[in-house]
C-alpha positions as a Markdown table, in Angstrom:
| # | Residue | x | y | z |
|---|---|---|---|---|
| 1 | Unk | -18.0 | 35.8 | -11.7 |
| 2 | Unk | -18.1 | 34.7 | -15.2 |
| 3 | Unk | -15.9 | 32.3 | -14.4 |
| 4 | Unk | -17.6 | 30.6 | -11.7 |
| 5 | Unk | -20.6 | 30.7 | -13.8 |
| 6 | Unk | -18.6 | 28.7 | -16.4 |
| 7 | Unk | -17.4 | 26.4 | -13.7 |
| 8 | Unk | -20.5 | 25.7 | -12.4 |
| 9 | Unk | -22.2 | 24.5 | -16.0 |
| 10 | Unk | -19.4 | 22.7 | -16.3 |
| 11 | Unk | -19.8 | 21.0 | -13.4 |
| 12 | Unk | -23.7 | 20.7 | -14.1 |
| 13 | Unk | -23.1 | 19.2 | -17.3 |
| 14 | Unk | -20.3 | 16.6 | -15.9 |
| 15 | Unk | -22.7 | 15.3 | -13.5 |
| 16 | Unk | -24.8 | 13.9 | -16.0 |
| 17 | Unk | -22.0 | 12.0 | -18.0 |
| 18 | Unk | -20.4 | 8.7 | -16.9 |
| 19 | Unk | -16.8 | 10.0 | -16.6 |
| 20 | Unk | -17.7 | 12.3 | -13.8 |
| 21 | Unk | -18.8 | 9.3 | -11.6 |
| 22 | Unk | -15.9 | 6.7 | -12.5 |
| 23 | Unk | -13.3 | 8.2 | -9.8 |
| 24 | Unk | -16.4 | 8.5 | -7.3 |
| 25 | Unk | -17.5 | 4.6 | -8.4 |
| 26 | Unk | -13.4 | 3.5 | -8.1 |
| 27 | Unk | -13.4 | 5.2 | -4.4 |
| 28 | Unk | -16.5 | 3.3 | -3.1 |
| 29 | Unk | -14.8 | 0.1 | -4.9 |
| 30 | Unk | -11.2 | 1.1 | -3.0 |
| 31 | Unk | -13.0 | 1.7 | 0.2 |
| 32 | Unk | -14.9 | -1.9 | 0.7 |
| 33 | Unk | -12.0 | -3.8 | -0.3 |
| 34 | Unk | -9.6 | -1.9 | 2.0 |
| 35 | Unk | -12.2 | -2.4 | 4.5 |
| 36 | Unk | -13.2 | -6.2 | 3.8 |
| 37 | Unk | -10.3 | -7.3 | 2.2 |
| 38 | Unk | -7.6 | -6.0 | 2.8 |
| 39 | Unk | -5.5 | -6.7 | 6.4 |
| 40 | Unk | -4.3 | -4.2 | 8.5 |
| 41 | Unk | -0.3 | -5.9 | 7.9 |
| 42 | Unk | 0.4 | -8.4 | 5.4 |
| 43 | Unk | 1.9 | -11.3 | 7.1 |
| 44 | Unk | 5.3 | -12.9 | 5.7 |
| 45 | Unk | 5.3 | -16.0 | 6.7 |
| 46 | Unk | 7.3 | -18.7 | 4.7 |
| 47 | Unk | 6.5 | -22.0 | 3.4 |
| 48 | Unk | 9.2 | -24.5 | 4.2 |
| 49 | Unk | 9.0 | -28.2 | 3.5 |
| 50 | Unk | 11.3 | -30.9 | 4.9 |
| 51 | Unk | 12.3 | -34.5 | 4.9 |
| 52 | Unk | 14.6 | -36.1 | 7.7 |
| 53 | Unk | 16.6 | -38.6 | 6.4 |
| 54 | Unk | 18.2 | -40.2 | 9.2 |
| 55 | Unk | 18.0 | -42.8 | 12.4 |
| 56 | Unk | 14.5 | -41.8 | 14.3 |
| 57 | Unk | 16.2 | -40.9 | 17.8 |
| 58 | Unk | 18.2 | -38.1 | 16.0 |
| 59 | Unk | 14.8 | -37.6 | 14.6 |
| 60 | Unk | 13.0 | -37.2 | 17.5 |
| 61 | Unk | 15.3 | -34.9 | 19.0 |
| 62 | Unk | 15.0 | -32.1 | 15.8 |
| 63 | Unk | 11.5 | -32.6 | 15.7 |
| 64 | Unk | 11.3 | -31.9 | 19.7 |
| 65 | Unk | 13.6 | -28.6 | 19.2 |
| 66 | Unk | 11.2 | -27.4 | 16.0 |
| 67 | Unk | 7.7 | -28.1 | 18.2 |
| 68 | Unk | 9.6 | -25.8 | 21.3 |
| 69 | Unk | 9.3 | -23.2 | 18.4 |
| 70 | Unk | 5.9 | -24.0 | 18.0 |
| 71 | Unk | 3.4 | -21.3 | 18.6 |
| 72 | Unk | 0.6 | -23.8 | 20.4 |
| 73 | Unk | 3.7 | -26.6 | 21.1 |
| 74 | Unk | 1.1 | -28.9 | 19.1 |
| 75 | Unk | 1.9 | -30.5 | 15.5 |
| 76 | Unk | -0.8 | -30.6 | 13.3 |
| 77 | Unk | -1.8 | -33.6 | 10.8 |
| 78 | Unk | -2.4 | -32.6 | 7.9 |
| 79 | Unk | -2.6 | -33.7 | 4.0 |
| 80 | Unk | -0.8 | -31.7 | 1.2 |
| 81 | Unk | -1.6 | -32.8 | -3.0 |
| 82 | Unk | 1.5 | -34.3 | -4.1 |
| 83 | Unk | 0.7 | -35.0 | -7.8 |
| 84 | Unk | -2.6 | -36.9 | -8.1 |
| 85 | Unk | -2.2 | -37.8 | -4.5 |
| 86 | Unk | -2.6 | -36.1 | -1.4 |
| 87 | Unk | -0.2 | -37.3 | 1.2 |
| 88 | Unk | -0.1 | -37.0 | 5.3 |
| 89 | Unk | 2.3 | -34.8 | 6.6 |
| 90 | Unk | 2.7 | -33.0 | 10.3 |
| 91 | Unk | 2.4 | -29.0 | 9.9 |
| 92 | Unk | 4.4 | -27.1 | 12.7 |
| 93 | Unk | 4.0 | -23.0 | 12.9 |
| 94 | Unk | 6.5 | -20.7 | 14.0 |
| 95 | Unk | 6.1 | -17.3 | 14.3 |
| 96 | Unk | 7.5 | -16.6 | 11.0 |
| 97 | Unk | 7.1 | -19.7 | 8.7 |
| 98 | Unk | 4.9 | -22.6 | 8.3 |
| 99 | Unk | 7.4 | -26.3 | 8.2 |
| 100 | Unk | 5.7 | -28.9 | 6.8 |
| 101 | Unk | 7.8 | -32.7 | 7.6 |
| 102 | Unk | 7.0 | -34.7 | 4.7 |
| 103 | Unk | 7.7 | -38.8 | 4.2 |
| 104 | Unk | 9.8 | -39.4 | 1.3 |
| 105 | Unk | 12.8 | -37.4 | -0.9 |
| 106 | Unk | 10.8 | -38.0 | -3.8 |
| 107 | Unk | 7.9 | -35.8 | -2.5 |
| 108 | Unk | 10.7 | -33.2 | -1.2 |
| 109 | Unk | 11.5 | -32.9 | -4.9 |
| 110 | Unk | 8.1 | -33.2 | -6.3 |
| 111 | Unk | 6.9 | -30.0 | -4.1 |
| 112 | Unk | 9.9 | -28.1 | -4.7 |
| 113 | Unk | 10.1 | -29.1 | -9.2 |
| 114 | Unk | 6.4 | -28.5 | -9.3 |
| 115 | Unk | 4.7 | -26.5 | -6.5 |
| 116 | Unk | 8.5 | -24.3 | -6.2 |
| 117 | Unk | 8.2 | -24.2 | -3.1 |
| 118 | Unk | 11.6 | -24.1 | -0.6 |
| 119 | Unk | 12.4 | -27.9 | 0.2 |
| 120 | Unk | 15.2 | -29.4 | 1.7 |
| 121 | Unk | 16.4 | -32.6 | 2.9 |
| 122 | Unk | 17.9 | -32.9 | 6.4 |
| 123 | Unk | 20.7 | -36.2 | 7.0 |
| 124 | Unk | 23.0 | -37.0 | 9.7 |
| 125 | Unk | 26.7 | -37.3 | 8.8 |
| 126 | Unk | 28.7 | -39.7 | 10.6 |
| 127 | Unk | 30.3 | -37.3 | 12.9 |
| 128 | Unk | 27.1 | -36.4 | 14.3 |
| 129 | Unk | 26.1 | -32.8 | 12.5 |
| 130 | Unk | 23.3 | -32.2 | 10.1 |
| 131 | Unk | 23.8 | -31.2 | 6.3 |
| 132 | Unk | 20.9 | -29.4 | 4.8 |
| 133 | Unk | 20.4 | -30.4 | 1.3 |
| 134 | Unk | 18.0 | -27.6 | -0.7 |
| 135 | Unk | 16.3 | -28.0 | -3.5 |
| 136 | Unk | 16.2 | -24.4 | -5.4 |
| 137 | Unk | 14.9 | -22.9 | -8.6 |
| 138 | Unk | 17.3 | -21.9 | -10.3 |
| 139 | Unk | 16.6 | -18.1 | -10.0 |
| 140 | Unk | 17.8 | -17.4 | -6.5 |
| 141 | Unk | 20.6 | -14.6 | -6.2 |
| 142 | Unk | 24.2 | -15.6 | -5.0 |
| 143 | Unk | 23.7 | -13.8 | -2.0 |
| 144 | Unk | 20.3 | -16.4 | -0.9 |
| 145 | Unk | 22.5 | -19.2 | -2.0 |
| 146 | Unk | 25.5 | -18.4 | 0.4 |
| 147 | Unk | 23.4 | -17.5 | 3.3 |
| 148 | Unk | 22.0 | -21.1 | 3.1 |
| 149 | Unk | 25.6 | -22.5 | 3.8 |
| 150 | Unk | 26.1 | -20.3 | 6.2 |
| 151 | Unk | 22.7 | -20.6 | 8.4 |
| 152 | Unk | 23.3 | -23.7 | 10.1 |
| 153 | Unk | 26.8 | -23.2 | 10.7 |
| 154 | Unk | 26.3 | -21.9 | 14.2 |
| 155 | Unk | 23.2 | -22.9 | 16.1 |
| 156 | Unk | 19.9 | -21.0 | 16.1 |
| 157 | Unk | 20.4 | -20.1 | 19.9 |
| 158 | Unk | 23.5 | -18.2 | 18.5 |
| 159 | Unk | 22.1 | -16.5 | 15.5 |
| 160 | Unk | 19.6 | -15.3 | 17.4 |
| 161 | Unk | 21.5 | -14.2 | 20.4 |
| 162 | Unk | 23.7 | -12.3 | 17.7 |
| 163 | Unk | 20.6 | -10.6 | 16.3 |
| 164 | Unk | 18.9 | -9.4 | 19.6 |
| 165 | Unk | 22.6 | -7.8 | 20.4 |
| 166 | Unk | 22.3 | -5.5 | 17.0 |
| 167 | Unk | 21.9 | -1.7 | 18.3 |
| 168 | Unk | 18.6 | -0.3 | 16.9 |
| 169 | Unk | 18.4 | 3.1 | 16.2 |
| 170 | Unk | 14.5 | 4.2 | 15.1 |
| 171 | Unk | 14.7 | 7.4 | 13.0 |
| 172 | Unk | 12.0 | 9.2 | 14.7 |
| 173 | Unk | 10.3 | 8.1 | 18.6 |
| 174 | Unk | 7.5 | 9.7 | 18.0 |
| 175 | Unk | 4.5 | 7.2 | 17.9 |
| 176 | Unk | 2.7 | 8.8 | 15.4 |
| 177 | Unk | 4.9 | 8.4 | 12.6 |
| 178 | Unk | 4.0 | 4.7 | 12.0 |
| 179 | Unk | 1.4 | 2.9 | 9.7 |
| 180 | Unk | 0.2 | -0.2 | 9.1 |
| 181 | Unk | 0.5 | -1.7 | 6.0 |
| 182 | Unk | -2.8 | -1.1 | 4.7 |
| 183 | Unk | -2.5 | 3.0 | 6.0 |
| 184 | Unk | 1.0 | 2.8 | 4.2 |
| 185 | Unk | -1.0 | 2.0 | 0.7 |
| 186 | Unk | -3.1 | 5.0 | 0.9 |
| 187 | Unk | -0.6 | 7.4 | -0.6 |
| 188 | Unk | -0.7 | 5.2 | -3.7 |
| 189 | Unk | -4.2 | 5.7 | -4.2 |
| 190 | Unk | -4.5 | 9.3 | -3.5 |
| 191 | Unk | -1.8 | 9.5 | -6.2 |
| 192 | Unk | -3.9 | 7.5 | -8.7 |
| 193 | Unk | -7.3 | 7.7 | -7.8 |
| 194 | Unk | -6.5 | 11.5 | -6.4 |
| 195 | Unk | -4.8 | 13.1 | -8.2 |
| 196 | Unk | -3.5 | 11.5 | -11.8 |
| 197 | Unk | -6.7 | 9.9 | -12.9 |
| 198 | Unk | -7.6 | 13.8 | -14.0 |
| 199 | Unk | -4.9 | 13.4 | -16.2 |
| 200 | Unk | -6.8 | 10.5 | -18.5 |
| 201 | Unk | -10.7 | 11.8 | -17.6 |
| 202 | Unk | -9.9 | 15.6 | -19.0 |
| 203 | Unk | -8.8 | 14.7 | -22.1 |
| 204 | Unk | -12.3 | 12.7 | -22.3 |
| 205 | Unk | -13.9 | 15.9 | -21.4 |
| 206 | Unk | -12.2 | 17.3 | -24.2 |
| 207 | Unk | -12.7 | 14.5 | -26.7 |
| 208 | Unk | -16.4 | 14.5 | -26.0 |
| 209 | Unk | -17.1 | 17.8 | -25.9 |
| 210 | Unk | -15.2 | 18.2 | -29.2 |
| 211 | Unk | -17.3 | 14.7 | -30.7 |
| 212 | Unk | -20.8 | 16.9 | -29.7 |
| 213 | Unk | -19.7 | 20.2 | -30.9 |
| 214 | Unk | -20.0 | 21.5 | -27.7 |
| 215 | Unk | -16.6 | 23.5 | -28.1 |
| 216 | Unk | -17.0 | 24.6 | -31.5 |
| 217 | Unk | -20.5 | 26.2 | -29.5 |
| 218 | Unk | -18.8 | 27.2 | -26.7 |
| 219 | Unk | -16.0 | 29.3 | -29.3 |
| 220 | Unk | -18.4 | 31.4 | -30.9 |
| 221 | Unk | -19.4 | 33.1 | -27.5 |
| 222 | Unk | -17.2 | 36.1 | -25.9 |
| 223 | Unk | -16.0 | 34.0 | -23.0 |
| 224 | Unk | -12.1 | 33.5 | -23.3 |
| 225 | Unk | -10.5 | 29.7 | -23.8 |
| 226 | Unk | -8.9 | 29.7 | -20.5 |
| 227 | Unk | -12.5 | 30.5 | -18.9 |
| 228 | Unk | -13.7 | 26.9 | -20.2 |
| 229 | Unk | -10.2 | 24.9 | -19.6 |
| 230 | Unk | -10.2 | 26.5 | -16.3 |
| 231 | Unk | -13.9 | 25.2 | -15.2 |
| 232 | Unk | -12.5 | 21.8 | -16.9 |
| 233 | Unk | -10.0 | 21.4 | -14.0 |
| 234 | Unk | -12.4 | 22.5 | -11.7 |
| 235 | Unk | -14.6 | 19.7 | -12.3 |
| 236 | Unk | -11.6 | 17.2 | -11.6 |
| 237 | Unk | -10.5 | 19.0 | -9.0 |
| 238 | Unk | -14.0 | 18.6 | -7.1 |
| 239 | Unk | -14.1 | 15.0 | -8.2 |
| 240 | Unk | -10.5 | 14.7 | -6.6 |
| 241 | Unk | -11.1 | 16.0 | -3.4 |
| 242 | Unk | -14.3 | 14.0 | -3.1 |
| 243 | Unk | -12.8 | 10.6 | -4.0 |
| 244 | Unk | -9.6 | 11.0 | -2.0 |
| 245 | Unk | -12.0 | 12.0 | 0.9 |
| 246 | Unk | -14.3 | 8.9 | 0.6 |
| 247 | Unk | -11.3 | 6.3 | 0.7 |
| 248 | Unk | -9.0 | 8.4 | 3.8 |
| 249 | Unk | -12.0 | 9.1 | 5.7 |
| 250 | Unk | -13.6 | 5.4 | 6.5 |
| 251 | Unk | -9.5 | 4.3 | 6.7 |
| 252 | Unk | -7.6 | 6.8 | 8.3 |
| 253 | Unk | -10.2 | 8.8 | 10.5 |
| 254 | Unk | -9.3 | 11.5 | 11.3 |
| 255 | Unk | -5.2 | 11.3 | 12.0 |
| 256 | Unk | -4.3 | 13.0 | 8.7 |
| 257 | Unk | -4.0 | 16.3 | 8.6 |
| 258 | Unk | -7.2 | 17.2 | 5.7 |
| 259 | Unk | -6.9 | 21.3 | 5.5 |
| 260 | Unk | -2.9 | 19.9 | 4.1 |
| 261 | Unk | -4.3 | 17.1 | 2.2 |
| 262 | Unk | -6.6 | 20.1 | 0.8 |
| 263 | Unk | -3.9 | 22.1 | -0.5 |
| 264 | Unk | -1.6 | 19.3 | -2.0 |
| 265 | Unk | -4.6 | 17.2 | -3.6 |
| 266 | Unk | -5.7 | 21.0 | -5.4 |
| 267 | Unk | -2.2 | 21.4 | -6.5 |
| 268 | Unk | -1.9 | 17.9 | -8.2 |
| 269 | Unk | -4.8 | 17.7 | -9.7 |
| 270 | Unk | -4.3 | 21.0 | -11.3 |
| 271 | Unk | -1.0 | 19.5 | -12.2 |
| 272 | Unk | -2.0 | 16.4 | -14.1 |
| 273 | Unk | -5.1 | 18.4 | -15.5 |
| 274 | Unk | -3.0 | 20.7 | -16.9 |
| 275 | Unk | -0.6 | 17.8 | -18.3 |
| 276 | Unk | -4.0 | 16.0 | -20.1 |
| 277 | Unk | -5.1 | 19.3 | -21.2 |
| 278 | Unk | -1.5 | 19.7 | -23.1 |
| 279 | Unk | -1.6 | 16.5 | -24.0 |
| 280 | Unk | -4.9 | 16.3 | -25.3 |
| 281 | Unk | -4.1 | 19.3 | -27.5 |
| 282 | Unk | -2.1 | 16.8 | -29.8 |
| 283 | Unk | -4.4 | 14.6 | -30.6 |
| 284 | Unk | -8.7 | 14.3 | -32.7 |
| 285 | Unk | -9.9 | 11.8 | -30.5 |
| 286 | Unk | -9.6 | 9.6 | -27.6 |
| 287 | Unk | -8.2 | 6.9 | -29.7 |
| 288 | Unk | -5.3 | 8.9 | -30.8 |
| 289 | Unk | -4.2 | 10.1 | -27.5 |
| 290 | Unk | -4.5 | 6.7 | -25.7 |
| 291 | Unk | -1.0 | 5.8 | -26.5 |
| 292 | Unk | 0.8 | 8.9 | -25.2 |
| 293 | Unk | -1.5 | 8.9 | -22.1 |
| 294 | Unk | -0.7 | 5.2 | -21.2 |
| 295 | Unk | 2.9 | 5.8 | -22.0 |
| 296 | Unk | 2.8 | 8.9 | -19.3 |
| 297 | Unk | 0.7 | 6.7 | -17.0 |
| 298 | Unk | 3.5 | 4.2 | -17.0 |
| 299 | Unk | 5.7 | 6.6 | -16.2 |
| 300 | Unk | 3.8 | 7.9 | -13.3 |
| 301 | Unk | 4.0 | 4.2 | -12.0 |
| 302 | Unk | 7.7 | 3.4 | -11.7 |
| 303 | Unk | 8.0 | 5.4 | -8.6 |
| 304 | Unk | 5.2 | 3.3 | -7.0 |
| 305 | Unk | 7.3 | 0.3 | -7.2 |
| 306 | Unk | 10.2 | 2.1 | -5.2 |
| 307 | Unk | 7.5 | 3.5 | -2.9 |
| 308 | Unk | 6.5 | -0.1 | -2.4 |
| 309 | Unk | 10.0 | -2.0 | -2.5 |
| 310 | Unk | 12.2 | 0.6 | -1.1 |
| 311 | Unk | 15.5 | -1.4 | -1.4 |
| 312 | Unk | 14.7 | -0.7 | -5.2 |
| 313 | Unk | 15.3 | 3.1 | -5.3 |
| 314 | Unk | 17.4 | 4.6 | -8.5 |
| 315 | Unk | 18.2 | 8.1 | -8.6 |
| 316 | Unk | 16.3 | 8.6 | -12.2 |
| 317 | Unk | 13.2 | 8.3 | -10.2 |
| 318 | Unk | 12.8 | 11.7 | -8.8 |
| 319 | Unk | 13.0 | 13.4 | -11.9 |
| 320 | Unk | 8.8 | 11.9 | -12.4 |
| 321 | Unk | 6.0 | 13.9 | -10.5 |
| 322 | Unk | 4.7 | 11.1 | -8.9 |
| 323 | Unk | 7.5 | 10.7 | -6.9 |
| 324 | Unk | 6.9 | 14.0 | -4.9 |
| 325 | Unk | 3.2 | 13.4 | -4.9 |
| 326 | Unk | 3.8 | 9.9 | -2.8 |
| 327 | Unk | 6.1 | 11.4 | -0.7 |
| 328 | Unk | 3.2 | 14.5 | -0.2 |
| 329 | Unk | 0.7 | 12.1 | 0.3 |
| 330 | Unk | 2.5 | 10.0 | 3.0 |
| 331 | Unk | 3.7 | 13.1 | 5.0 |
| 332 | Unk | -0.5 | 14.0 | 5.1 |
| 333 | Unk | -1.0 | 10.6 | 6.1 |
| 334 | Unk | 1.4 | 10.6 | 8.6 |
| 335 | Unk | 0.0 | 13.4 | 10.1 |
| 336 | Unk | 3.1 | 14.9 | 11.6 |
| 337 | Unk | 2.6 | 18.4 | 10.9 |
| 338 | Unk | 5.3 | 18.5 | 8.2 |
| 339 | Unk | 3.7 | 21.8 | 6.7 |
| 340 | Unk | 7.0 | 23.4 | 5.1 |
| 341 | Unk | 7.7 | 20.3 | 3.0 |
| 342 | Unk | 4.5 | 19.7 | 1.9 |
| 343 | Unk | 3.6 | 23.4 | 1.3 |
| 344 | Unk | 6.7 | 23.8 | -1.0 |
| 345 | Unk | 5.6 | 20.1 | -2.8 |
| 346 | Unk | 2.2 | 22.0 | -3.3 |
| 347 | Unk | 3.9 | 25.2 | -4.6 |
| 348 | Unk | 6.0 | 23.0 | -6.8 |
| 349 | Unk | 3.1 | 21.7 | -8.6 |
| 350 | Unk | 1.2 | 24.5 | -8.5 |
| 351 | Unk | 3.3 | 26.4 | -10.7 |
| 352 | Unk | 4.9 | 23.8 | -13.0 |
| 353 | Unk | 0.8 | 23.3 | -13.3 |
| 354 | Unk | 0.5 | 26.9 | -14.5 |
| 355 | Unk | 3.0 | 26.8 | -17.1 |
| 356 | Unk | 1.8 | 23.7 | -18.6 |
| 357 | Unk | -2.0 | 25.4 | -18.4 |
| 358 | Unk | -0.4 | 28.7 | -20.4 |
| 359 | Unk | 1.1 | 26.2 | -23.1 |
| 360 | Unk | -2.3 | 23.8 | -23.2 |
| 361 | Unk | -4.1 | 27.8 | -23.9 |
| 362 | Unk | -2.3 | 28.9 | -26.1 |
| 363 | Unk | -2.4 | 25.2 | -28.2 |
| 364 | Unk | -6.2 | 25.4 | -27.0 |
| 365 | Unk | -6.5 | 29.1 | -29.1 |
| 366 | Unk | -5.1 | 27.4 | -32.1 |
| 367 | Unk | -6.7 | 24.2 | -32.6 |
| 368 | Unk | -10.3 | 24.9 | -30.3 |
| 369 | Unk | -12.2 | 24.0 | -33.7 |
| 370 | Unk | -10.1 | 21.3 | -35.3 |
């Protein structure tokens, strides 16, 4: 009871500060751009800029087979900035890229030296065939550079023909196991927003309350350290679950599974609370601390960028926390049920929270007044 009285102050008091609204303000600020802003998939289309160097009936012919490809059959006219200049040049779109035909080598190299954009030059060789002449950047992997001298050695009827052949095997049929592009960023913020940003906004609680003198106060009365660091988490906790609910709700509706998101957001918070709370034990002020907590921050990002490039995926990454609590996160999202797995993610985190909360205590016990 005396604990939920200390949570509740605590809660009371956090409400009037400004850090208790930044993860509510960030959510609202997540929300409308997701909403406004943000497409439901990304589209990757390329850029591709050509020049046909050779007789206009060959011409012709290549321009007919590119506007078949066309989605509307129609070229477009349209004018590009070519140094101080713009110049006129037709615009046909495929499906997956965007070619513009431009007039001259010289802007071929122009676009591709300045803009660095993928240019080439198309000529007929006496025997007929067309060479492809590319201008690159210098930067492009050996793999890129020998699938350009391999791409128009068979014809695009072929290529394709070979690639509709490939067996495709899904790893699941069931429909629900997809998301969008925009759904597929939501674990990332639920990580951040969700669950680490406790890690950075306790140790303000703790700074601040150590700046008024609130805690040399609060250690003069009978109530036991772990009572107050305790109601600490519980204010980031409820901050938590409130952001996380604000951005999945207006996004996701209703297809995650929320009493699971529950569990794992309360065992992740509690996590990184407790890994601020240890953290801020080391440390006077803010100031101090901001260099260990960025560095940890950093850390908690590297799994992001395998989350988001997955052909980028080294095996030191599962040894960082964030990397479960993505993988948590997009099984909740998913919404397929997947209670065992994220149950024993939860447990995971609930107890390496514990011990990290017993350590930050016992520091707490020592240096409460310094």
């Amino acid at each position: 009871m005396k604990l939920f009285s200390s949570f509740l102050k605590e809660l009371k008091i956090a409400s009037r500060g400004f850090y208790f609204y930044v993860e509510l303000f960030m959510a609202v600020l997540i929300v409308a751009i997701f909403l406004f802003a943000v497409p439901d998939n990304f589209s990757n289309k390329t850029s591709e800029y050509l020049f046909l160097d050779m007789p206009e009936q060959a011409s012709g012919v290549y321009l007919k087979r590119v506007a078949d490809e066309d989605t509307d059959g129609k070229v477009e006219n349209v004018k590009i900035k070519v140094g101080e200049k713009k110049t006129k040049a037709s615009l046909y779109t495929t499906k997956d890229k965007d070619i513009y035909l431009l007039d001259s080598r010289e802007e071929i190299k122009y676009v591709a030296d300045k803009e660095r954009e993928l240019a080439a030059v198309i000529t007929m060789e006496s025997n007929g065939k067309l060479a492809y002449d590319y201008y690159l950047q210098g930067y492009e992997s050996d793999r890129f550079k020998n699938l350009l001298k391999i791409l128009h050695v068979e014809s695009s009827e072929t290529l394709e023909s070979a690639m509709n052949n490939q067996e495709v095997r899904p790893l699941t049929t069931s429909s629900s196991q997809s998301l969008s592009d925009k759904e597929n960023m939501i674990p990332v913020v639920l990580v951040f927003n969700g669950a680490l940003m406790g890690l950075f906004i306790i140790a303000a609680y703790i700074f601040l309350d150590r700046q008024e003198g609130v805690i040399k106060a609060y250690a003069l009365t009978p109530s036991p350290v772990w009572h107050y660091l305790l109601s600490k988490i519980g204010v980031i906790m409820v901050t938590s679950i409130a952001s996380s609910f604000i951005v999945l709700l207006p996004i996701m509706k209703f297809k995650p599974d929320y009493l699971l998101l529950l569990v794992l957001l309360m065992s992740t918070a509690f996590f990184s609370s407790s890994l601020g709370l240890v953290i801020a034990s080391f440390y006077k002020d803010i100031m101090e601390s901001f260099g260990a907590i960025y560095v940890f921050m950093m850390l908690m990002i590297i799994p992001t960028i395998a989350y988001l490039i997955p052909s980028w995926n080294p095996v030191f990454i599962k040894f960082i926390p964030s990397y479960y609590m993505l993988e948590g996160f997009k099984a909740v999202v998913l919404g397929n049920n997947d209670w065992p797995y994220v149950l024993t993610l939860s447990g995971g985190f609930l107890v390496s929270g514990f011990v990290l909360f017993i350590l930050s205590t016992s520091r707490y016990k020592r240096t409460l007044l310094g």
